[in-house]
N, C-alpha and C positions, 0 to 999 in steps of 0.2 A: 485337572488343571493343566494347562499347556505354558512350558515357561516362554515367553519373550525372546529368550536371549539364544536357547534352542531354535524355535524356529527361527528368526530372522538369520542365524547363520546359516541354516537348513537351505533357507528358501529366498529370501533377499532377492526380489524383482530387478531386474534391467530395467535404466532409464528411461521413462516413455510407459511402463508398464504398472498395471491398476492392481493391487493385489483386492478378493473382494473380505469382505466385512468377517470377522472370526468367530463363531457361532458359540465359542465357549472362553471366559474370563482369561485375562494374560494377565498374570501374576508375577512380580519380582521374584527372584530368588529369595530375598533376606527379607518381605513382610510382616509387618508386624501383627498380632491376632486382632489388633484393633482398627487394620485396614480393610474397606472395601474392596469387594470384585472390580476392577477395571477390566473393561469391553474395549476391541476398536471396532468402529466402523467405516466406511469408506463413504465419505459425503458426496461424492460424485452418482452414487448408486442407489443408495439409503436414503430415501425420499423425506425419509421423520429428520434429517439435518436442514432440508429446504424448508420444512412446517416448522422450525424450533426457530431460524432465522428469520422468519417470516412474522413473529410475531414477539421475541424475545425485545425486552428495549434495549440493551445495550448493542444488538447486534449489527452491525454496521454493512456497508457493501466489500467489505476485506472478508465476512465472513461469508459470500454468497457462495452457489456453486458455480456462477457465472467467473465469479474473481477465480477460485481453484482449480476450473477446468482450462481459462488461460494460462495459469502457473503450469498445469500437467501438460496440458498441446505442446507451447511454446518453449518451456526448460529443462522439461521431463520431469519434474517434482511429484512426491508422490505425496497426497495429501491423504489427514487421516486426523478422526477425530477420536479421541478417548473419553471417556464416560464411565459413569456407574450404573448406566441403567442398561439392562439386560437386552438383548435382539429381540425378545417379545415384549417388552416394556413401549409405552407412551417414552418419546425423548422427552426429558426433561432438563437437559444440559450438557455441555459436552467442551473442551477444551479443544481448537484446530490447529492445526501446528503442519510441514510440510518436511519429508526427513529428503534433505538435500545430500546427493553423494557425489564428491566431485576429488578430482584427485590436484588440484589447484590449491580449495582452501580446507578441501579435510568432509567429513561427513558430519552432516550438524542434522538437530531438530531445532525448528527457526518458525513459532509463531506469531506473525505470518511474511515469508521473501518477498518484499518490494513494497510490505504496505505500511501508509502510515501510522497503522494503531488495529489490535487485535486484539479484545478485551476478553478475558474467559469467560465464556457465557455458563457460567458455574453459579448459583446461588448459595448453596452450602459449605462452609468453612471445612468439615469433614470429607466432603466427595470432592472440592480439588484438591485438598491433601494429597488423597490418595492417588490422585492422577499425577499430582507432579511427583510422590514417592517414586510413582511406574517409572517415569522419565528421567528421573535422576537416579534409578537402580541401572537403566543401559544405560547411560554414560559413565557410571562407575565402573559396570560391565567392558569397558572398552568398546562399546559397541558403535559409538557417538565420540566428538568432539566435545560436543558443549550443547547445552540448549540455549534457548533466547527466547523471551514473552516481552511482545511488544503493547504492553496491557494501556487503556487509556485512562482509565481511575483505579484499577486493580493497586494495593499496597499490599505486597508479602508479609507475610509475619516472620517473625525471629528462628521459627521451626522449621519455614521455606527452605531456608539456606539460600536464598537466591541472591544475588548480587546486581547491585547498579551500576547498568553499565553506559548508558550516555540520555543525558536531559534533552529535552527538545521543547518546544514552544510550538502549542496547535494552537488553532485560532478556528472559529465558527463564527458565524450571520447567523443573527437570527431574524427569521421572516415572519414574524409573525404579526409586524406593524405594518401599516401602508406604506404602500410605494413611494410616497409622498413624506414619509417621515424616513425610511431608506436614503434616499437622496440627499435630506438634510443632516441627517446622521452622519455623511461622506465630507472627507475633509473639502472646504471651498476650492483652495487653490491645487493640489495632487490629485482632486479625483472630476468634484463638479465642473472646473474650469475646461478641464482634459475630456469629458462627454460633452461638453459643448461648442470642442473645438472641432472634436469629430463629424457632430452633427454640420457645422460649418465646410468643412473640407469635401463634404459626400463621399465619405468613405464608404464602399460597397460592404454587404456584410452577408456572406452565406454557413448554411450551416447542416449537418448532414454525416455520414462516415462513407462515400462515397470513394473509390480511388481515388480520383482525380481530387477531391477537401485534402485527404491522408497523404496526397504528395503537398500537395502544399505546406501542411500541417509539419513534415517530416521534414522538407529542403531547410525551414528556418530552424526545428528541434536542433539538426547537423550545426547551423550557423552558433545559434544558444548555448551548447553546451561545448562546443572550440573554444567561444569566450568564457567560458566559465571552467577550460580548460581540464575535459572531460569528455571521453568517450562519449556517442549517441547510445541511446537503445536501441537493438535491434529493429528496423521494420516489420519484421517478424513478428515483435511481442503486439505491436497496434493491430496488425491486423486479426492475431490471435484474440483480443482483447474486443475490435468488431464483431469476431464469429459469436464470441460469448455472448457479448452483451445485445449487440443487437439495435433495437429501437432506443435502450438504456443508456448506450455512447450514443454521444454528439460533439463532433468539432466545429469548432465554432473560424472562421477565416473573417479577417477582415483586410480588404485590399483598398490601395491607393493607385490610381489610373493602372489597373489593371496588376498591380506588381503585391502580392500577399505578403504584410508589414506585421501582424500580429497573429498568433495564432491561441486558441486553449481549446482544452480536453477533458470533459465532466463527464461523470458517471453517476446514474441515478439509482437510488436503494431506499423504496417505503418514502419515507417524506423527508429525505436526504440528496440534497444533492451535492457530489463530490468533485471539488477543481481538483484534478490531477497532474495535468502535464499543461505549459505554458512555455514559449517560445515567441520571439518578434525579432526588429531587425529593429536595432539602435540608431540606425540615419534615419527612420521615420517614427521614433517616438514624439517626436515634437506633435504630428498630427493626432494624437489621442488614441490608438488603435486599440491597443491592450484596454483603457478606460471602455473604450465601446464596447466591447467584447464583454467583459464582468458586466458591465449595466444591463446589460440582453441576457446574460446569465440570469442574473439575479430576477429581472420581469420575470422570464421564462419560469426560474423556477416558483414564485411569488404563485403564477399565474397559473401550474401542476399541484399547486397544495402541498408545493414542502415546506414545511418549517425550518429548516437549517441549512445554511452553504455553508458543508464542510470544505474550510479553504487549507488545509493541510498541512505538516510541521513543517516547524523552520529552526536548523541549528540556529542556539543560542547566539550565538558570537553575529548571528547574520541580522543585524541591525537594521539594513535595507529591505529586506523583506519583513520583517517583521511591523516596520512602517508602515512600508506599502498596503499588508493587510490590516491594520489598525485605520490607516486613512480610509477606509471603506467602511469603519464603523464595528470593526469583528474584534470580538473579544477571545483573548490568550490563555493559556492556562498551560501550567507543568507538566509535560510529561514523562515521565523516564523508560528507558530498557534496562529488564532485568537480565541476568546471563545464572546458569551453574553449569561449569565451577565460573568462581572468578576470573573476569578478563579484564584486560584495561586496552582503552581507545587509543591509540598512540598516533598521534599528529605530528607528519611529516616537518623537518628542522626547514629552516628558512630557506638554508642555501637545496634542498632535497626539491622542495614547492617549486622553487627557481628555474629547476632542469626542468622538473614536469611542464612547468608553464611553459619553459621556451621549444621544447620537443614537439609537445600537441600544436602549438600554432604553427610549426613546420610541416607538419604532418597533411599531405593533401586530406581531403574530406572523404575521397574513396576511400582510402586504409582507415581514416577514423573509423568509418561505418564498419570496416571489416573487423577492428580490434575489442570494438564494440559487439557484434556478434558471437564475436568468441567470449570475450570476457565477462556479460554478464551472468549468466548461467552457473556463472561460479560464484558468485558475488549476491546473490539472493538475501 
């Protein structure tokens, strides 16, 4: 048996780099005789991770190799899935997680950086045991900061030792009624009034992952999240996120006399389809932009045989969004992050919010973009 803790000091990859799949069990030091062999394998390479997601029902597009091979291009994250079933084994489950090493906010295992929900695709009570044993022996080890499971109905047990670390509010559509009962389902005055003002104004409407959509899509992102007082994302990660995905991204633009007023960004996985990034320019919400954009989503996906628009969490405390998606008809549900060891979320004091807020709305939108480059890559 090869311990863990041995090799990753041994051998510990540079950023950017794939380590491949480990042909024999990595074991804790401190095991109990009633734990199983934990395997890792490398989902970027290991083909049996794309067949287990491919037909698993919990697995969502955070578990794709499409979503991991963005996180690896674009942050240098090294992704890695742990399992009980042997390298000549049928997969039959596996836990995904990404071990982030940053000298900013420390070396963490974080499943999964940047996505809304990453359920363990584990079936048996006994084989994720022992997988989060594995994972909580190296961070005992020193080897790690902290882990994090961003599980979407996953409840730890008492034996986990895993801790709660912040609630969120997802919300889903389900498509599985007519289009026709969709629309009705949409609140009259927030959502129906807003497609039909659209439809009035002749609002242009393209859609694509094109450069020329992805600047558009990116000039109002920059606008968006200055108002919401908050570095952009990289350019980088979208276009890394196009390589991936492919035909599977679409940005959706909707312009008024020529000037791009709302923008969104859905990812599609099996009969899911995922809003993930959204962005518009406040002097022209009055003309419906963002309403036309979901409505075309929604046909769209109605119209591919998904059954669900995953419309994605929203902290609690944010009431506004949380509307917003309810006036569409989509229903909410709990979700928590777990962490070990213990951590607590600590939210900036009033007067702390105040400086941030007034610093970034000074801050030209080039350096936004460049703070933003640097910064997120730590923050996964």
């Amino acid at each position: 048996m090869v311990k863990i803790s041995q090799l990753d000091r041994a051998s510990a990859p540079l950023a950017g780099t794939l380590v491949p799949a480990r042909e024999q069990p990595v074991v804790p030091e401190h095991a109990t005789p009633a734990g199983l062999d934990v395997y890792e394998l490398n989902p970027l390479s290991d083909s049996r991770w794309d067949e287990l997601v491919q037909v698993h029902p919990r697995a969502s597009v955070f578990h794709s190799a499409n979503w991991l091979r963005a996180l690896h291009a674009v942050y240098g994250y090294e992704p890695v899935v742990l399992t009980t079933c042997a390298p000549s084994q049928h997969l039959t489950g596996g836990l995904v997680f990404c071990r982030i090493r940053s000298w900013l906010t420390g070396r963490r295992l974080v499943s999964l950086p940047f996505s809304d929900h990453c359920e363990p695709l584990i079936d048996r009570q006994d084989e994720l045991d022992s997988v989060l044993r594995q994972m909580k022996e190296q961070v005992k080890a020193g080897e790690w900061k902290y882990l994090e499971l961003r599980p979407l109905t996953y409840q730890p047990s008492y034996q986990a030792e895993l801790s709660r670390f912040k609630t969120y509010q997802l919300h889903s559509l389900d498509l599985r009624v007519s289009e026709a009962q969709l629309f009705r389902n949409c609140h009259k005055d927030c959502v129906q009034r807003k497609i039909r003002r659209a439809e009035r104004e002749n609002l242009t409407y393209e859609e694509g992952h094109s450069e020329s959509i992805l600047q558009k899509f990116y000039e109002l992102m920059v606008r968006t999240r200055k108002r919401q007082c908050l570095p952009p994302q990289p350019i980088g990660w979208f276009r890394g996120l196009i390589e991936a995905f492919g035909k599977d991204l679409k940005i959706r633009v909707a312009s008024k006399d020529g000037i791009a007023v709302a923008s969104i960004l859905t990812l599609s996985h099996n009969r899911s389809m995922v809003y993930k990034y959204g962005c518009s320019d406040p002097e022209f919400n009055r003309f419906g932009g963002t309403a036309l954009l979901f409505w075309r989503t929604i046909q769209e996906a109605k119209d591919s045989g998904c059954e669900e628009l995953d419309m994605g969490r929203s902290d609690i405390e944010n009431s506004g969004l949380i509307a917003f998606k309810e006036h569409w008809g989509a229903v909410g549900k709990s979700m928590s992050y777990w962490t070990y060891p213990p951590r607590q979320a600590v939210p900036l004091s009033k007067w702390r919010k105040d400086l941030v807020n007034r610093v970034v709305s000074a801050v030209p939108d080039l350096a936004l973009k460049a703070v933003g480059t640097v910064l997120y890559k730590h923050v996964g």
